[in-house]
GUTIPA-382837 format. One record per residue: residue number from 0; z, x, y of N, C-alpha, C in turn. Coordinates in pm, whole numbers, plus 50000, padded with zeros to 5 digits. Layout:
<recs>
REC  pos     nz     nx     ny    caz    cax    cay     cz     cx     cy
REC  NUM      Z      X      Y      Z      X      Y      Z      X      Y
...
</recs>
This chain:
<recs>
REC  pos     nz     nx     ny    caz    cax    cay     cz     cx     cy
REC    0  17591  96014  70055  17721  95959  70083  17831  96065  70074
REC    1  17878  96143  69996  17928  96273  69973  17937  96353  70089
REC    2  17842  96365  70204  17853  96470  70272  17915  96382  70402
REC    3  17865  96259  70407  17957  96136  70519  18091  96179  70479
REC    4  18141  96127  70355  18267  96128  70282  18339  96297  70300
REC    5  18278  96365  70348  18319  96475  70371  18366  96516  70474
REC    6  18231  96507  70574  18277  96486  70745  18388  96402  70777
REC    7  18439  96295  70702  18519  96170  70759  18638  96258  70688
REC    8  18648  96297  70572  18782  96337  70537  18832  96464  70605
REC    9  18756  96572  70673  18743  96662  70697  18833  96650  70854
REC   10  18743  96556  70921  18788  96453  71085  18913  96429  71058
REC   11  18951  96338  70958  19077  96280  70923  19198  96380  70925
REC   12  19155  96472  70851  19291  96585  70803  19312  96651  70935
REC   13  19220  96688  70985  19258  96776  71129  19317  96692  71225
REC   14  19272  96560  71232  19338  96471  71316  19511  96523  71302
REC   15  19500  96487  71117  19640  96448  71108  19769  96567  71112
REC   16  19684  96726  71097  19708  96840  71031  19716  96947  71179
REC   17  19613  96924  71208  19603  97073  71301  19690  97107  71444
REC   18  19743  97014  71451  19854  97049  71542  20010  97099  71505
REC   19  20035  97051  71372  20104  97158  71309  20107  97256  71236
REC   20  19924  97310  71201  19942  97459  71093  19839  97519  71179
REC   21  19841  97653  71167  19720  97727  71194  19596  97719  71187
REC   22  19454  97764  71229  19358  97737  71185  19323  97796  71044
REC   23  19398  97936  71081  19396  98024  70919  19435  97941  70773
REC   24  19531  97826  70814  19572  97799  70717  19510  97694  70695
REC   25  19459  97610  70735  19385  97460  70744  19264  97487  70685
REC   26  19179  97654  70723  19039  97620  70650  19064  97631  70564
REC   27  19106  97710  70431  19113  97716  70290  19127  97628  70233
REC   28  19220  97504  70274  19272  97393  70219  19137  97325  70235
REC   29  19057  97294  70353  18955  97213  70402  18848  97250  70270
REC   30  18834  97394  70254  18743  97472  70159  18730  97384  70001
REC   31  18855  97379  69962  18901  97373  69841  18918  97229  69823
REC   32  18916  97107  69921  18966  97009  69891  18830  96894  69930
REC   33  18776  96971  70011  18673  96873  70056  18537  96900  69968
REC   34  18517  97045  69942  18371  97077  69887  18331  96961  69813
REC   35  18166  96953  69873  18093  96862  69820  18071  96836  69636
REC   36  18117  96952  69582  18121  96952  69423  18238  96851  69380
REC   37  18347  96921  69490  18471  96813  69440  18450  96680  69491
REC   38  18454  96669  69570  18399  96505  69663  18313  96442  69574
REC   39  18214  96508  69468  18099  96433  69374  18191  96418  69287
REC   40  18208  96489  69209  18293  96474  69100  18397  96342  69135
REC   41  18501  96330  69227  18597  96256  69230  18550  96072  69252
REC   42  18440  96122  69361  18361  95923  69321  18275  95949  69210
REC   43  18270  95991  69143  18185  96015  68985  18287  95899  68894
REC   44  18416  95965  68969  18537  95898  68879  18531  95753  68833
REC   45  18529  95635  68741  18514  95573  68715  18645  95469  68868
REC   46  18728  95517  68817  18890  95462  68882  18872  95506  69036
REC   47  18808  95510  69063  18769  95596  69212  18678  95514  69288
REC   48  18693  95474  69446  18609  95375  69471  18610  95396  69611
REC   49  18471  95466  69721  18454  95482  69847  18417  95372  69896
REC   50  18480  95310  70007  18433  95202  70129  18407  95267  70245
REC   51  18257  95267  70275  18231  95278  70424  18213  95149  70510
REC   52  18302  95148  70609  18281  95059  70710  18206  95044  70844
REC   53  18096  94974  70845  18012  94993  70960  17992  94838  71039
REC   54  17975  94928  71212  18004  94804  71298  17887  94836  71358
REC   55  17722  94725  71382  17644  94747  71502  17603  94921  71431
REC   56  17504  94915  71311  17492  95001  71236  17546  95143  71239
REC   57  17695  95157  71305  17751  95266  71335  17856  95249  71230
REC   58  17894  95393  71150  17979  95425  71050  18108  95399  71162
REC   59  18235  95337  71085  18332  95338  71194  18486  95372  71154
REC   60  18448  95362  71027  18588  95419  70918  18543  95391  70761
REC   61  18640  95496  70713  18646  95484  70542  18769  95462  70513
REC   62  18787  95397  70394  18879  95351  70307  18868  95421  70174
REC   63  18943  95488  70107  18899  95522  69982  19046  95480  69893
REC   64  19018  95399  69794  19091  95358  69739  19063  95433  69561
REC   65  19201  95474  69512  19182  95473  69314  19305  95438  69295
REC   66  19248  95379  69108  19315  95332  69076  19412  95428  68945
REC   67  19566  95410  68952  19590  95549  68876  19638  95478  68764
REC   68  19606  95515  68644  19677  95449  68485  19765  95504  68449
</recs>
């Protein structure tokens, strides 16, 4: 699940990102924010909670919701 959760956040940011920064500047961030160590660690999180949504056994969006105290 981690490496789905990766690809989808990865899709997501460039969607939302890459038409206003460089590529130079987008991978480091991608590097540092997505790695699969951090991505484990963060649904490890108790307060932390991934939804994959699937239509006609095709992945079709995520939701990731936490909760902050």
């Amino acid at each position: 699940m981690t490496e789905i959760l990766r690809e989808i956040s990865i899709e997501t940011f460039n969607e939302t990102f890459a038409s206003q920064n460089k590529p130079e500047n987008i991978k480091p961030c991608q590097e540092n924010a997505f790695n699969a160590e951090r991505l484990e660690k963060e649904r490890s999180t108790v307060d932390s909670t991934s939804l994959f949504l699937y239509f006609d056994e095709k992945q079709t969006d995520r939701i990731m919701t936490r909760t902050l105290v």
